[in-house]
KOLTI-455117 format. One record per residue (C-alpha): residue number from 1; residue in one letter; x, y, z. Coordinates in steps of 0.02 Angstrom, whole numbers, plus 32768, in hexadecimal, padded with zeros to 4 digits. Layout:
N
nr	rest	u	v	w
NUM	A	X	Y	Z
...
! end
This chain:
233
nr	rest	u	v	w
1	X	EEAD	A85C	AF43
2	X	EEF7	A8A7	AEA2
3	X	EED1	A83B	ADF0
4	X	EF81	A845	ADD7
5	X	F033	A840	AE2E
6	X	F0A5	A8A4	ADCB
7	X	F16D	A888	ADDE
8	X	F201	A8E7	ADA9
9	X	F299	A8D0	ADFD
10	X	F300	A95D	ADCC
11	X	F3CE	A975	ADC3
12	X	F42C	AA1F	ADA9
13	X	F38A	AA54	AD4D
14	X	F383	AB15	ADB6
15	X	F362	AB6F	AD03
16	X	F2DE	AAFE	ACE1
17	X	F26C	AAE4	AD83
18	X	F216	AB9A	AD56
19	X	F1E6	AB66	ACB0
20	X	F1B1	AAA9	ACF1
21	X	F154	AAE5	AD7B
22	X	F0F2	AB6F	AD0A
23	X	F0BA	AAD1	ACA5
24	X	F08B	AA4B	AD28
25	X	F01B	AAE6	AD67
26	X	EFC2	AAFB	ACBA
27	X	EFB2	AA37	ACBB
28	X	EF62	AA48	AD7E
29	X	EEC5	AAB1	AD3B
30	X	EE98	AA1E	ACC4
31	X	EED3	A99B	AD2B
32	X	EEB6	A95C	ADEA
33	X	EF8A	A940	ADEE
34	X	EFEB	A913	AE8B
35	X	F0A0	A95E	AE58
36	X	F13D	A90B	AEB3
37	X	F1DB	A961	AE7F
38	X	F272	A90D	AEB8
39	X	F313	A973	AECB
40	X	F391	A8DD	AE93
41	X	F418	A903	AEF5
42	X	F439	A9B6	AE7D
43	X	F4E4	AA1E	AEA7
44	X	F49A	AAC7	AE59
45	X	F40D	AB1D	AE91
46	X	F371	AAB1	AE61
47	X	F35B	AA98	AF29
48	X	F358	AB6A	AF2D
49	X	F2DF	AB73	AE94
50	X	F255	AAE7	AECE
51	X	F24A	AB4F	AF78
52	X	F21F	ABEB	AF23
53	X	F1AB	ABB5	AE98
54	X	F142	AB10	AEF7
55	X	F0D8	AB94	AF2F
56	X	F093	AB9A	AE79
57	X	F059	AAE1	AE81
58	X	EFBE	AAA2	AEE9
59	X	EFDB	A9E7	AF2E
60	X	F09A	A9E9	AF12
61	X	F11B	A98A	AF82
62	X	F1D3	A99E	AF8A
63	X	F248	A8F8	AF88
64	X	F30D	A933	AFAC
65	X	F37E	A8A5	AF90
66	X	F427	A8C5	AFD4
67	X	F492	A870	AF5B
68	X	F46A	A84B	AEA3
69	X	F48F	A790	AE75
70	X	F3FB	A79A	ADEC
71	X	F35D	A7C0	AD86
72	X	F31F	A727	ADB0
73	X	F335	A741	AE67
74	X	F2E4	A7EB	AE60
75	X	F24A	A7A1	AE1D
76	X	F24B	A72A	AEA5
77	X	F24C	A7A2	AF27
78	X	F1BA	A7FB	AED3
79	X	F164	A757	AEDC
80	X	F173	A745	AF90
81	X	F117	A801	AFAC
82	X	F098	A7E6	AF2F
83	X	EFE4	A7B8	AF5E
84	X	EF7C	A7D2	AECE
85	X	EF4D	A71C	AE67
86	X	EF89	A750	ADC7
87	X	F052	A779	AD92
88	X	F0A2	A7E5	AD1C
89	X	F168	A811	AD25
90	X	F1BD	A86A	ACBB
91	X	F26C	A8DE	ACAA
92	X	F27F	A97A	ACF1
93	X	F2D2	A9C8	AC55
94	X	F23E	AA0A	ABF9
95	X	F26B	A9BE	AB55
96	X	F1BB	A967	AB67
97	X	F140	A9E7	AB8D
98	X	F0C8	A9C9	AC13
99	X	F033	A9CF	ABBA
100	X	F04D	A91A	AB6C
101	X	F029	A8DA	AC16
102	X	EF6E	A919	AC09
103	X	EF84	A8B2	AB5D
104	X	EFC0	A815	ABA6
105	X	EF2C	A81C	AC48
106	X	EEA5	A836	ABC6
107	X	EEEB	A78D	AB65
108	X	EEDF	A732	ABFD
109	X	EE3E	A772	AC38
110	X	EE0B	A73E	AB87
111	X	EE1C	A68B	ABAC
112	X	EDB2	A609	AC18
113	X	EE2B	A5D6	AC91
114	X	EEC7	A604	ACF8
115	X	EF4E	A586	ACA3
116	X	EF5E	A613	AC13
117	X	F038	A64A	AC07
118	X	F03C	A6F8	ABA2
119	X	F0D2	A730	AB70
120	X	F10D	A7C6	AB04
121	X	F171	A7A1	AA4B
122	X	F1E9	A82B	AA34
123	X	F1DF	A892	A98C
124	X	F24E	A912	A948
125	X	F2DB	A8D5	A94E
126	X	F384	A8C3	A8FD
127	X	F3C7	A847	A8A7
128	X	F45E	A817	A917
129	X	F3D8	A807	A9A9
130	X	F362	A799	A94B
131	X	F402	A73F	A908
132	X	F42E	A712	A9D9
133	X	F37F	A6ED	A9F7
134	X	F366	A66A	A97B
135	X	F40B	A618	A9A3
136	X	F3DA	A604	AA5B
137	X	F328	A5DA	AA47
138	X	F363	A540	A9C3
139	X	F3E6	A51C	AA50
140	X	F35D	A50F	AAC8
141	X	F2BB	A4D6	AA80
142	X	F34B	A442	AA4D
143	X	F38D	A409	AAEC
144	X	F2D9	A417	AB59
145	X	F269	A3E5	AAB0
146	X	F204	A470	AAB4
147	X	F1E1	A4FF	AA4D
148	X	F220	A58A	AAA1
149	X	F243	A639	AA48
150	X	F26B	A6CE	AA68
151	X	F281	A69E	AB36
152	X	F2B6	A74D	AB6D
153	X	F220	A7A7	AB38
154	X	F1A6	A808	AB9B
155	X	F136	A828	ABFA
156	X	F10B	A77F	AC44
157	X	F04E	A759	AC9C
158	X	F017	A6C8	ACDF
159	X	EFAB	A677	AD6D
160	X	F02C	A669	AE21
161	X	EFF7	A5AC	AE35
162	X	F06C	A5A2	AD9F
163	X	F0E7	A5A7	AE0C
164	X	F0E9	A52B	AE98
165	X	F1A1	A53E	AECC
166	X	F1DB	A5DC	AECC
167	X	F27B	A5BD	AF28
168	X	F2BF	A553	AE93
169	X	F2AC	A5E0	AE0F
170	X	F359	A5FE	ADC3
171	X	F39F	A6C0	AE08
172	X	F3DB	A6E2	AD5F
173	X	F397	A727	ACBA
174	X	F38A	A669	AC87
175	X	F2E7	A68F	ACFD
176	X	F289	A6B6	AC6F
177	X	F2B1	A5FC	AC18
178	X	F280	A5AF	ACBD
179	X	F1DC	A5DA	ACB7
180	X	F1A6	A5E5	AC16
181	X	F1EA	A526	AC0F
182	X	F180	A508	ACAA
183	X	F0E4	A54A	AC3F
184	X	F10F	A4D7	ABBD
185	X	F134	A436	AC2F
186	X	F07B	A459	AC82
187	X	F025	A46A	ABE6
188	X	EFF5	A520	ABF7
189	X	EFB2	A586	AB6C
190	X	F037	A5E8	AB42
191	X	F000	A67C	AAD5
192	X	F085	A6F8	AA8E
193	X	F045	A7B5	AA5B
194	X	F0CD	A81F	A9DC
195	X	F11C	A8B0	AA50
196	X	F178	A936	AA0B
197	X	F217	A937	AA5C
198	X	F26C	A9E1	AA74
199	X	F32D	AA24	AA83
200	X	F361	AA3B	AB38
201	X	F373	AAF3	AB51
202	X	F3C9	AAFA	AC01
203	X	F453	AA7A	AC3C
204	X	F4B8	A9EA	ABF8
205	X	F45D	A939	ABE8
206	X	F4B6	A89B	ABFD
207	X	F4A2	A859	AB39
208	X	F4B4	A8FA	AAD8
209	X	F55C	A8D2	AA57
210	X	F593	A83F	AA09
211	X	F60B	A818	AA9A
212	X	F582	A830	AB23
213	X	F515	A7BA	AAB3
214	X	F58C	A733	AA96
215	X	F5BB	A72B	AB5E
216	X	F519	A734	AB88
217	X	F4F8	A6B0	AB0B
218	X	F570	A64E	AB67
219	X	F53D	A654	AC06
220	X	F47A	A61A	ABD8
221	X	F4B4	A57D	AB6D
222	X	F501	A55D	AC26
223	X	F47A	A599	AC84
224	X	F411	A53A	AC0E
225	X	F456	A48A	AC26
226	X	F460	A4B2	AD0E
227	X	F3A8	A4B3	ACD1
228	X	F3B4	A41F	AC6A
229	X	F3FB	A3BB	ACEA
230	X	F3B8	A3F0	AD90
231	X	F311	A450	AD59
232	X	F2A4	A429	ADCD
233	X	F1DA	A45C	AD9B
! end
C-alpha cells in the first residue's frame, strides 16, 4: 500500500497532462504516491494525452467519467479507486505545483495522530481574487460559525476515515467547503501552509474575470446554504 492516494480529476486539461505528469513523477522518487487521475468527462484530448504519458508514472490508475457534472464528483470517483490510508486531491491545472504535496505529507507526518486536516493558503495573488475570497469566506464562516478562509485552496491531505460518507460529498467545486467544514465540525487540526499560487498557462478556468467571479460567486452562496440546510456530516 502507497502512504498516499493522490487525486486529480482533470477537464479539457490535454496541454497540461505532459507537464503534470513530469511533476507527479519527480514527487514519486521522494514519495511512496498512489496517483489516480480522473478524466472528468473532458471533450478535447486529455483522454489521448493520459494514454500516452501514464507510462511515465509507477502505481497510476486511470478513472474516465463519461459526463462531467463536477469537481466534486471527480474527486469522488478517485475516492472509490483509492486504497492507500492517507488523501490528498488537488486540480489538474498546475497552478499549484506538485511539490507542495511532499510539503503538506511531511506536516502531517509531523504530528502524533491521524485527525490532522492540511490544507494549502494561496499566495500571490491579485487583488480582485483576494477581494472574492474574503467576501465568500465572511459569507461562509457566517452562516456555518466557523472560520473558514480561503476554501478553494490547495492541495488538501487528510486521513480517509475523515470521510465516512462519501456518497453525500457535494459533485461541485463547493466540494472543497464540504470538507474542510467537516474538518472543522470533527474537531480536526486543521493546519494551513502559504502556497504560491501560479497563472494558468494552458486553458480557460471557470473564475478567471470579474464576470466568471461574480457568477461563480453566485452559485456558492447557493451551493453554500443546499449545504446549510441539508449537509449531512
Amino acid at each position: 500500500m502507497s502512504n498516499i492516494s493522490l487525486i486529480i480529476p482533470c477537464y479539457n486539461e490535454e496541454k497540461n497532462i505532459k507537464p503534470l505528469f513530469d511533476q507527479v513523477k519527480k514527487l514519486q522518487k521522494k514519495i511512496d504516491l498512489e496517483f489516480i487521475v480522473v478524466n472528468n468527462g473532458s471533450e478535447d484530448k486529455t483522454e489521448k494525452e493520459i494514454n500516452i504519458f501514464k507510462k511515465k508514472i509507477k502505481y497510476i490508475k486511470v478513472v474516465k467519467v463519461k459526463k462531467n457534472i463536477g469537481f466534486g464528483n471527480g474527486i469522488k470517483k478517485g475516492l472509490q479507486k483509492s486504497t492507500s490510508d492517507i488523501i490528498c486531491y488537488t486540480h489538474g491545472d498546475l497552478q499549484v505545483k506538485m511539490s507542495n504535496i511532499l510539503t503538506a505529507y511531511k506536516i502531517y507526518k509531523s504530528k502524533k495522530n491521524k485527525n490532522i486536516f492540511v490544507k494549502g493558503l494561496r499566495a500571490n495573488r491579485s487583488f480582485l481574487d483576494y477581494f472574492f475570497t474574503y467576501a465568500m469566506s465572511f459569507f461562509n464562516s457566517i452562516i456555518f460559525r466557523k472560520s473558514l478562509f480561503d476554501i478553494h485552496a490547495q492541495p488538501n491531505l487528510f486521513h480517509k476515515s475523515m470521510l465516512s460518507k462519501i456518497d453525500y460529498l457535494p459533485n461541485g467545486m463547493i466540494l472543497d467547503l464540504y470538507i474542510l467544514l467537516s474538518a472543522k465540525i470533527k474537531k480536526y487540526d486543521v493546519i494551513r501552509f502559504k502556497v504560491k499560487f501560479l497563472r494558468r498557462k494552458y486553458g480557460t478556468g471557470s473564475n478567471e474575470n470579474l464576470a466568471k467571479k461574480i457568477k461563480y460567486s453566485l452559485l456558492s452562496i447557493l451551493s453554500s446554504l443546499r449545504i446549510f440546510f441539508n449537509g449531512n456530516f
